[in-house]
C-alpha positions, 0 to 999 in steps of 0.5 A: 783754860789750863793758863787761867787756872794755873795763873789762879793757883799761883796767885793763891799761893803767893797769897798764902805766903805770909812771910818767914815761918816762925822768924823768932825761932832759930833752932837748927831744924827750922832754917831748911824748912823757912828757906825752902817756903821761902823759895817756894814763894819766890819761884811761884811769884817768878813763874807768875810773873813770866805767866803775866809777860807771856799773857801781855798783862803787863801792869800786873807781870810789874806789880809782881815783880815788884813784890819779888824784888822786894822779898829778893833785892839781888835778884838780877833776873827780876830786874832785868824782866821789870825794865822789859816789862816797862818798856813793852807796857810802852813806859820806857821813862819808868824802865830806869826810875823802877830800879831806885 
């Protein structure tokens, strides 16, 4: 019950996160905060994901991944994460053809 709900509050999180806040502006106060919503939305999306592998809902642990890689190209442990999730939804063809 506490997973359920907490895999509810991440999934609205990362539903609220409608890209950078105010991405025209680039006063020097705005940066910290657009960086730290940012990351925000990132962490929750890589605990989503984590929270999907351990849940055995594979498909949707790579469709979020997805979405984190995404957002973040260079973020090697996604990448990494994505292949095993494909291999353990028994895809191991899609492990590689999900990188390009």
């Amino acid at each position: 019950m506490i997973l359920l709900r907490f895999r509810v509050a991440l999934e609205r999180v990362i539903a609220l996160y409608d890209g950078d806040l105010l991405p025209s502006c680039y006063e020097d106060w705005i940066i910290p905060k657009r960086e730290g919503l940012r990351q925000a939305y990132l962490n929750a999306l890589e605990r989503l994901v984590c929270l999907l592998e351990e849940q055995r809902d594979y498909q949707s642990a790579i469709q979020n991944a997805q979405r984190l890689l995404l957002q973040d190209p260079l973020h090697e442990t996604a990448y990494r994460r994505l292949i095993r999730l494909h291999a353990l939804n028994g895809d191991p063809s899609r492990r590689i053809a999900s990188l390009s």
